[in-house]
N, C-alpha and C positions, 0 to 999 in steps of 0.2 A: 759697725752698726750696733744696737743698742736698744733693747723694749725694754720700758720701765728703768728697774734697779738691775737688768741685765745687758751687759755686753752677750751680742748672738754676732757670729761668721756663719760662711755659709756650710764650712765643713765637710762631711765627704760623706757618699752612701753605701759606705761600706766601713767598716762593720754594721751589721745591724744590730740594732739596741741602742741601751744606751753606756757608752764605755768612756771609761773615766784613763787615760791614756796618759798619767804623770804630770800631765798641766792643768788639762781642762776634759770637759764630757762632750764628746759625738754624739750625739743623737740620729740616728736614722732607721724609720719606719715604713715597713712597704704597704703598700693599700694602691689597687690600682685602679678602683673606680671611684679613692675618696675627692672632695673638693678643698678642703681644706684642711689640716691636722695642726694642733697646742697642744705644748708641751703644759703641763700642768705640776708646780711645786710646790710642796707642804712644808707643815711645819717636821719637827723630828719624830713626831707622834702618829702621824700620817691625819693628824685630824681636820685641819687648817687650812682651806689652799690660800695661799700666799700670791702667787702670780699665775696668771696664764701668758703664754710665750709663742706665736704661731709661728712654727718652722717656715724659713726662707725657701728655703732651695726644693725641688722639685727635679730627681734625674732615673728616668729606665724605673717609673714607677715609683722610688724611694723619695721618702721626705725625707730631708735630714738640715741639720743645722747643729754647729758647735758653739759651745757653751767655756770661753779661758776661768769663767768666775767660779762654776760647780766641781763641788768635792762631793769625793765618798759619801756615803751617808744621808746625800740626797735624796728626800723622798718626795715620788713624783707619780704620774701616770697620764693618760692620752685622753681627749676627744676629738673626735673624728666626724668634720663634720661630710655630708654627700645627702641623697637623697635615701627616703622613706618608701621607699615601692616594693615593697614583698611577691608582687605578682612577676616583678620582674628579678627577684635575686636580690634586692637590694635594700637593706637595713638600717641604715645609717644612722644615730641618733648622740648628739652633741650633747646631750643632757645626761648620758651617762659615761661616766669615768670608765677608762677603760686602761687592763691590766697589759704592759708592756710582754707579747709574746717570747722577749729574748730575757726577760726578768730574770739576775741568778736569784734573790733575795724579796720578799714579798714580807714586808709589818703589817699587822693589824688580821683580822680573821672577818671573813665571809658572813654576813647578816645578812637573813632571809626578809625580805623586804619587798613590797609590791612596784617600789622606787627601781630595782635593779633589773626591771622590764622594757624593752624598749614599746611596749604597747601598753594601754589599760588592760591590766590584771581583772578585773574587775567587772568587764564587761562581757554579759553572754554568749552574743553572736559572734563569732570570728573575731577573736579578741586582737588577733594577733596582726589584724589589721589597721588599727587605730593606732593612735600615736602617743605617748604618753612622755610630757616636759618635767616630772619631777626628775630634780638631783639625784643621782645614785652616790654618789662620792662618800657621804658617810657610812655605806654597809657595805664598800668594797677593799679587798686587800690594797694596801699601796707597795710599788714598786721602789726597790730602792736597788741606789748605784754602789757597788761595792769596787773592792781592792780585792784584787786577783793575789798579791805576794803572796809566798806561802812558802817557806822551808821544806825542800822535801827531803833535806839531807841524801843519804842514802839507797833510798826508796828506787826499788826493783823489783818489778810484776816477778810474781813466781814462773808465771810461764809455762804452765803445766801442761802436758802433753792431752789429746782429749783421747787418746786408751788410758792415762793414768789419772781422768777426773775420777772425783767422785760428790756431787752436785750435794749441799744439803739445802734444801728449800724451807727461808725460816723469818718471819717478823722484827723489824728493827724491836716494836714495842712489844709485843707478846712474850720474845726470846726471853727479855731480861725484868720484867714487867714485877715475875715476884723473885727473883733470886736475891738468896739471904747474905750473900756474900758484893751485892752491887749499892752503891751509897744509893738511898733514897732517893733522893733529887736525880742520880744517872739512869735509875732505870727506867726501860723502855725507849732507852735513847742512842744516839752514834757514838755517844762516850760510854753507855752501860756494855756495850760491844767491844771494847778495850780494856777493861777488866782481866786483870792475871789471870782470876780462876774463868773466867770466863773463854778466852781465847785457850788457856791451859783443857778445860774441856773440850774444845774444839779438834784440839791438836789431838788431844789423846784419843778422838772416838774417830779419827784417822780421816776426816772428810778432807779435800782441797779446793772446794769453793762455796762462800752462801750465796745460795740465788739470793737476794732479798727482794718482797711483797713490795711493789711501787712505794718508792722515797721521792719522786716527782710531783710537787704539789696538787695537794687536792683536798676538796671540800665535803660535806657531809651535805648530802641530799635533805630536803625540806623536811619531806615526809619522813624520814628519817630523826628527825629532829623535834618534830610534833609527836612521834615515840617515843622519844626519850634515849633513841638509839645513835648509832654513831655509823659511817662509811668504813670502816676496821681495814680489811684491807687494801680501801687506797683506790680502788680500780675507777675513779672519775675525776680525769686530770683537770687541772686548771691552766698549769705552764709547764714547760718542757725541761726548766734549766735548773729552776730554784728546789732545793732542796725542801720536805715539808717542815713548818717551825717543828708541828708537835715530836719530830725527832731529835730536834737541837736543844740541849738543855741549856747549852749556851747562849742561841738563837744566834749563832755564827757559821758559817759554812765551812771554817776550819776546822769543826767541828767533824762536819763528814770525812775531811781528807786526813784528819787524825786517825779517822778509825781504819782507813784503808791503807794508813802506812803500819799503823799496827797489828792488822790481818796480813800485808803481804809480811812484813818480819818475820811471822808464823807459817807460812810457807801455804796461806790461804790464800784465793781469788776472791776478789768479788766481784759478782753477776747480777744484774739490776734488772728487775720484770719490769717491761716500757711500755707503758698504752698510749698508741700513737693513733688510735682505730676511731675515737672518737673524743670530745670535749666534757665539761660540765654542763657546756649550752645548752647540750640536749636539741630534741624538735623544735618547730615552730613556735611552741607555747613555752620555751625556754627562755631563762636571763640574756642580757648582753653586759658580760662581761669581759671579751678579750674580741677574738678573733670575728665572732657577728656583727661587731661594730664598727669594724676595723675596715671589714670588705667580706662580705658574707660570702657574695659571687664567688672569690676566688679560693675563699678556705676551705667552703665545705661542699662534696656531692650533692645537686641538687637536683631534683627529677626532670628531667631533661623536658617535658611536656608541663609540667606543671612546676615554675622556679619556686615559689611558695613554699614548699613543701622538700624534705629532704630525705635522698637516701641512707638505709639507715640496716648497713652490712654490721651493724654492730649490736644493736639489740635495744642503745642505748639512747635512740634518738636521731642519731647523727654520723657523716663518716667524713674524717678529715679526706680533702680532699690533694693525695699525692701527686697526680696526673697534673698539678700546677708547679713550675718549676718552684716560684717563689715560696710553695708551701713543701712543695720536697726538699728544698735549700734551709727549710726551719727544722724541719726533723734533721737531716743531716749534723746541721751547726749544733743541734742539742747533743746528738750521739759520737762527735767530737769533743765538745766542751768536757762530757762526761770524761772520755775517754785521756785526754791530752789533758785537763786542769784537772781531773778530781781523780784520774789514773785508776779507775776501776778496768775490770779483765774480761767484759765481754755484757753480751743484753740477752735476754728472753724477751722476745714481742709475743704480746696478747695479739689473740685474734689476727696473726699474719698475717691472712689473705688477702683480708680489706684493703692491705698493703700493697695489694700485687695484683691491683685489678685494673682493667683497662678503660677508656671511655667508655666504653658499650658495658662496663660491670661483671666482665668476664675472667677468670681467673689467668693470668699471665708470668707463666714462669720465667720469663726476660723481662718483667716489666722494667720501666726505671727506678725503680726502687731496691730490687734487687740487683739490677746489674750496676747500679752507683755502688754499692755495698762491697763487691767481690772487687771491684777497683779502685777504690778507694786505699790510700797507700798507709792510711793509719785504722779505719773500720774493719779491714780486710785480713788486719792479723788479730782483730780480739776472737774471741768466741760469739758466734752469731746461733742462737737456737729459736725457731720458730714454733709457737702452737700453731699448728700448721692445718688452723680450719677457720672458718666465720660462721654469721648465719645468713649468711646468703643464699642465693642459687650454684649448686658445684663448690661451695664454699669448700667444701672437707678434701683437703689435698696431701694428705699424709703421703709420702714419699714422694715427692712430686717438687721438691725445692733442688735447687742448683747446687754443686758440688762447693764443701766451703760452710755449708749451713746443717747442723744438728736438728733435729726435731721431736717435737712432745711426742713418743709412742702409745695412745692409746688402746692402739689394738693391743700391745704388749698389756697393759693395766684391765684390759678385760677379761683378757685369753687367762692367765694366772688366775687370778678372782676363778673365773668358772673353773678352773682344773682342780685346784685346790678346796671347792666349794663341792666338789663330786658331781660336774655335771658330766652328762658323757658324750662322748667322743671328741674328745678336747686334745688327746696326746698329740695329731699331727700338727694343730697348730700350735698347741705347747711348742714341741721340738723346732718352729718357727721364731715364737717368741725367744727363747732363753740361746738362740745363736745368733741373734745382732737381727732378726728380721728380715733376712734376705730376698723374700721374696718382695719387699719391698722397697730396701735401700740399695741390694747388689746392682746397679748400673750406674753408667758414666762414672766408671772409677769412685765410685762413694764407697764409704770404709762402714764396719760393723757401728764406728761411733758416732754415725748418724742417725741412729736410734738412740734417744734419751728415754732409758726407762722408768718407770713409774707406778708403783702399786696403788699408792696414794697420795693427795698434793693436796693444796690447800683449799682445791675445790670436791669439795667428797667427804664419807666420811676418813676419817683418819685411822690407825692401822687397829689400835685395839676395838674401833666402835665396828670396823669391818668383821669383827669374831665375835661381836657384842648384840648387833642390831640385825633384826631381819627388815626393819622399816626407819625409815626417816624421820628425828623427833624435831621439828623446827618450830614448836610452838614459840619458842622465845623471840620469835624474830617478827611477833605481831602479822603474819598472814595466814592464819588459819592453819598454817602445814600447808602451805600450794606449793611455797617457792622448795625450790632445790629439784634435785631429780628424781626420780619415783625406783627407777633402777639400778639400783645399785651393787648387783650382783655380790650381794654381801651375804656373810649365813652367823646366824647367832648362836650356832651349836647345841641349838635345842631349849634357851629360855630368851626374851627378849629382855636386855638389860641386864642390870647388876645380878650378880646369886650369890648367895655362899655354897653354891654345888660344889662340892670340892673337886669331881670329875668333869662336870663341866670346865672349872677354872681351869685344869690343867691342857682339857682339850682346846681351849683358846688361846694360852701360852703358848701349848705345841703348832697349830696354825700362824699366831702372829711371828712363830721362828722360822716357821716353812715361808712365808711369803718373804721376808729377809733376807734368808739364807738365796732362796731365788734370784732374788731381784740384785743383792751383791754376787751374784757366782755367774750369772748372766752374761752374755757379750752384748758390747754396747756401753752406754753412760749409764750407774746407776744415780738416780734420785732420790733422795731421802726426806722425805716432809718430818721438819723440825718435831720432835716429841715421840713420833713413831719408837725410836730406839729406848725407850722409858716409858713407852708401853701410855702413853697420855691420850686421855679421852675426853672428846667433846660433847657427850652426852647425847651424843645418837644426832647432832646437831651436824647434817653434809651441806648446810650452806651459810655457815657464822658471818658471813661477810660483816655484817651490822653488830656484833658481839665484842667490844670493847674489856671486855671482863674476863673472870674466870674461865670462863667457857675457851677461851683463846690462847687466855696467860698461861704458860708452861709451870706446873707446879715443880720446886726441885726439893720438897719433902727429900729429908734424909733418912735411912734405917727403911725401906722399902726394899725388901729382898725380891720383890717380881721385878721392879722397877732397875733395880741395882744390876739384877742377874741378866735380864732383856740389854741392857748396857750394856757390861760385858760379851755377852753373846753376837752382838751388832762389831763389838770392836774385834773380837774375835777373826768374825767372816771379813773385814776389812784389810785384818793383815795377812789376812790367806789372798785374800783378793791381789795385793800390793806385792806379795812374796813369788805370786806366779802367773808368770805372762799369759799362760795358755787359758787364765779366764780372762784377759782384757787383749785379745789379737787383733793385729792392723788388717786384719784378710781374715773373710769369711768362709767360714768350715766349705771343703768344696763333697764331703765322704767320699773321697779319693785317695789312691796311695798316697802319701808324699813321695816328690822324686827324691830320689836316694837312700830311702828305707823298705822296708817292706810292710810298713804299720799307714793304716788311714787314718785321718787328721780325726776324725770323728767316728765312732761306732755304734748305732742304735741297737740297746739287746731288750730281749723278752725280760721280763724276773728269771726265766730257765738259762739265762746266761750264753742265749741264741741270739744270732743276730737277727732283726726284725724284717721280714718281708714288707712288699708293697700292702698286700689284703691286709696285714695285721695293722696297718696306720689308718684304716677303715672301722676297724670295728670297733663300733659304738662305745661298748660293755669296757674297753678297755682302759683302766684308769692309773695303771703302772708302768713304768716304764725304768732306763737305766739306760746312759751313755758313758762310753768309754772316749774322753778327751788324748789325746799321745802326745807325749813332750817331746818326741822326736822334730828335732828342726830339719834335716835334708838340707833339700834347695829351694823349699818353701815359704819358710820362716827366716827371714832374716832384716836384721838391725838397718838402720837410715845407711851408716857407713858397709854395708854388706857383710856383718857378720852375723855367723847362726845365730837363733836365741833358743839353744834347749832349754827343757823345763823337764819337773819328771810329769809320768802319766796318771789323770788322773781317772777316779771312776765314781758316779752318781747313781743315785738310786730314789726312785723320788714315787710315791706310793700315796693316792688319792683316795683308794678304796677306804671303806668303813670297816675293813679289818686286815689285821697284818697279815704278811703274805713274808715266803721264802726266798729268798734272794739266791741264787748262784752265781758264782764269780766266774768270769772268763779267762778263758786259760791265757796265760802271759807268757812273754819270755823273760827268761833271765831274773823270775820274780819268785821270792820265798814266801811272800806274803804279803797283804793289802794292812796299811795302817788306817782305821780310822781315826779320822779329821774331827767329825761334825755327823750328829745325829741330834735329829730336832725334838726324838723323843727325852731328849738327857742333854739337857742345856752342856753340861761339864761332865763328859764322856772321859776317860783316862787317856792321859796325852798319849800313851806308851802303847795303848792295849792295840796288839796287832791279831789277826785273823788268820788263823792256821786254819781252819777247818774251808769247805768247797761252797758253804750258803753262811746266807746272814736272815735273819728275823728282821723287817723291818714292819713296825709296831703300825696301825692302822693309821693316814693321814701325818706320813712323817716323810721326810728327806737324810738322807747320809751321805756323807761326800768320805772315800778314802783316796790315799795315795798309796803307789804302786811302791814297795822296800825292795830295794833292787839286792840281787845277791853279792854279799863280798867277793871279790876274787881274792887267790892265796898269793902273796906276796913270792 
């Protein structure tokens, strides 16, 4: 059969999309309350449309129809035509071009236009009710059909164990944005990320995975744009598959799986943050660009009393709706395609929950979403970590996910903040926080690494403005200073902003190395937000989302000795980290003997070098503390294949107070002397210098980590 200058068969409803299969293109789109759906083709520019084409066949919901004459490079997109009743669910409107949900590749950028409305923009009352016939076609992205081939050579996930991540959280375009060593035209981009010195810094500051800020297409909000601002980190999808242009300087998508075969070479993962939680569509008064016009009913939660109107667990307008197989079958196929075509090593979901809520909008720890996940035969071996809250009702479910799944610790990113900020009675849940969280991940067999720790991330301030600010400066961001959060549990060490205090400066060094040293010596995942370790500040700014600029771009200024020496001091605590099991264990401290020794796995002491009672975890006033770790393995500790894994023992000493205090050492066996490691008050302490004497000095709002020097015996 045959429309126009095309040959159409009926072709098959599966795949969805549109997939170009070595002869010809499938076509097939699911829409279960549409009446009719056209394939729509451009010219190469996407400016043109050329033909319209209405799909044949009609099966289990899917339109589909194949195409022997279409190649690669096809650029196209959908309307969809059905009915206009918003009171009943239903949106439907033929006049606007509509973006292929399975799209790898999208030409052209997003034009804010009163046209890409399925109602009059324009009208006062309930606008959203009216019907509005202009074209959208000229200020929508077009879809285009790509060629999968792709050389992977050699290409092997590192496959890192999750006791031996270590997560760094960081901007395809920020990371590389000013670096003096990336060609101009790559930076900011998935080839400025393949850069020698670039991966060469990676490797050296010991990380083994970047989370990256959504690479999933997305658009820049209106209002954002009537600023003069930009959407920076990504968080308002458009499609699920296509990579965003503004990272391809090639505008190829070999481009991303270049950078991922060059990361894993380098013995890196990459971790993708996914926002499945909601659309660009937004509410009611939102564009129809993909999924609204496609079949609103089935994509998006809708208030079950009033269809009109949508729920909106995300903050953002809107909440995909998973509870439909055919839209849980879209998220799926995306977070395969990732995984199987472009061989990234795991996801971060925004806003989890949204994810895992049931008809009634209840949070459901077997929803179908999570248990497709844990069985799923290729999903099920990447890394799965959830932020594991919404803003819904019960939204906040920290510890509360199925065995298999990592999660954001915020309790962890508070508890540290206050300790280290001198709030009091912080020590018991310190001693919570900095051993894997147990009180909240120890069940149903969950391991320490289901805590993903976190001091700071790309929502907050970042690590130096956290010793810099007592308040939030978000004027740049055109709202007054409202948006971001008001609490920050941050301490500016006594001036707001920049000083030349020279004691000041040093006492914000000294903190930005305590919260570090923490957060890598910690059990659990540690997290690193990109910049942190170079000591980089966003100007008091804890919510830059919209900041395209300096405020975002990593400075890699050379000849900065705070900057150099904070580096060094991060790479430091990484290879202590990497060097000894007993701060990354698959089993949570239980402070009990181990069997087979007579040392307990973990020892909480006073500064007097006494072990700490129940009352003394009580009291308020107490801001110091000290644990003794033991590398004794027993029958406790042991390897996948069943062998011990000793370590030596170690001992911490971690002092909140606004002045130094005496340390006493506990008495050991078999020990002549404690070497210190690491003291936060002396970035570069003497590798050698061991401690014969029975106390140590440790200087006000510092941390030291020594190891135990076991005695020679005589040959």
């Amino acid at each position: 059969m045959s429309h126009g200058s095309q040959r159409i068969w009926p072709g098959n409803p599966f795949p969805l999309g549109v997939t170009w299969d070595g002869r010809g293109v499938n076509v097939a789109l699911f829409s279960e309350n549409a009446e009719k759906v056209a394939l729509c083709l451009f010219d190469r520019k996407g400016i043109m449309e050329k033909e319209r084409v209405t799909l044949p066949e009609y099966t289990h919901s899917i339109w589909h129809g194949y195409f022997p004459d279409l190649r690669p490079g096809q650029v196209y997109g959908f309307r969809v035509y059905g009915p206009y009743d918003p009171q009943n669910g239903h949106r439907f409107n033929h006049h606007k071009l509509l973006i292929d949900p399975y799209a790898r590749r999208l030409v052209g950028e997003l034009r804010w236009h009163p046209a890409l409305f399925g109602f009059q923009k324009e009208k006062q009352e309930n606008p959203d009710l009216s019907f509005d016939t202009r074209d959208s076609a000229a200020y929508v992205p077009k879809s285009v059909v790509v060629e999968n081939a792709y050389t992977w050579g050699h290409d092997k996930p590192p496959a890192t164990s999750w006791r031996d991540t270590i997560i760094y959280e960081t901007h395809v375009r920020g990371f590389t944005k000013r670096h003096p060593d990336v060609p101009l035209k790559l930076r900011g981009t998935c080839a400025g990320l393949t850069m020698p010195e670039v991966v060469r810094y990676l490797k050296d500051l010991g990380v083994t995975a970047l989370e990256l800020l959504p690479v999933q297409s997305f658009v820049d909000e209106s209002e954002l744009e009537k600023k003069g601002l930009r959407n920076y980190w990504g968080y308002n999808p458009l499609v699920f598959m296509a990579p965003s242009s503004r990272y391809l300087s090639s505008g190829n998508i070999r481009e991303f799986k270049t950078m991922v075969g060059v990361l894993h070479e380098a013995g890196i993962e990459v971790i993708l943050d996914v926002v499945f939680n909601h659309t660009v569509e937004g509410s009611q008064l939102g564009p129809t660009l993909c999924y609204r016009g496609i079949d609103n009913l089935s994509y998006y939660r809708l208030c079950s009393d009033q269809l009109r109107y949508y729920e909106n667990y995300s903050g953002c307008g809107n909440t995909l709706n998973l509870e439909h197989p055919n839209v849980l079958q879209l998220v799926l196929d995306s977070l395969r395609y990732w995984v199987g075509e472009m061989h990234v090593d795991g996801f971060r979901f925004d806003l989890t929950s949204s994810l895992a809520r049931d008809r009634q909008g209840a949070f459901d720890g077997r929803s179908g979403f999570l248990d497709v996940l844990r069985q799923d035969p290729m999903l099920s071996k990447v890394k799965l970590i959830a932020e594991p809250w919404d803003l819904g009702m019960d939204g906040y479910q920290l510890g509360n996910y199925p065995g298999g799944w990592a999660e954001w610790n915020d309790r962890y990113r508070d508890t540290v903040r206050k300790f280290w900020r001198g709030d009091p009675g912080m020590v018991g849940d310190m001693a919570y926080r900095i051993t894997g969280s147990s009180d909240l991940f120890d069940h149903s067999g969950r391991r320490p690494w289901s805590s993903v720790n976190f001091v700071t991330a790309h929502d907050g301030f970042s690590l130096r403005d956290l010793v810099s600010y007592n308040q939030k400066h978000n004027t740049a961001n055109q709202e007054n200073n409202n948006d971001g959060c008001n609490e920050n549990n941050s301490w500016n060490c006594g001036v707001e902003g920049a000083t030349e205090d020279a004691e000041i400066q040093t006492l914000r060094q000294r903190q930005m190395r305590n919260f570090m040293a923490t957060l890598i010596l910690s059990q659990g995942v540690p997290m690193i937000l990109s910049g942190d370790e170079m000591a980089f500040s966003r100007e008091g700014n804890n919510n830059p989302y919209c900041q395209d600029n300096h405020i975002n771009w990593l400075s890699w200024e050379k000849g900065n000795a705070q900057r150099d020496q904070m580096i060094a001091f991060t790479q430091r605590l990484i290879e202590l980290r990497r060097n000894h099991k007993v701060f990354r264990r698959n089993r949570f401290f239980s402070g009990r003997t181990i069997r087979g020794t007579n040392s307990k796995d973990i020892t909480w002491l006073s500064e007097k070098g006494q072990e700490l009672k129940d009352q003394d975890w009580s009291t308020a006033q107490r801001r110091a503390f000290c644990f003794l770790i033991s590398g004794k393995a027993g029958q406790d500790h042991l390897s996948s294949i069943g062998q011990p894994e000793p370590d030596s023992t170690f001992l911490v000493m971690m002092n909140a107070h606004d002045k130094p205090i005496t340390c006493h050492f506990p008495k050991a066996e078999n020990a002549e002397s404690w070497q210190l490691l690491v003291d936060t008050a002396d970035p570069e302490p003497e590798q050698q210098h061991l401690i014969s004497d029975s106390r140590y000095v440790l200087v006000s709002r510092a941390l030291a980590v020594f190891i135990q020097a076991q005695v020679k015996e005589d040959i």
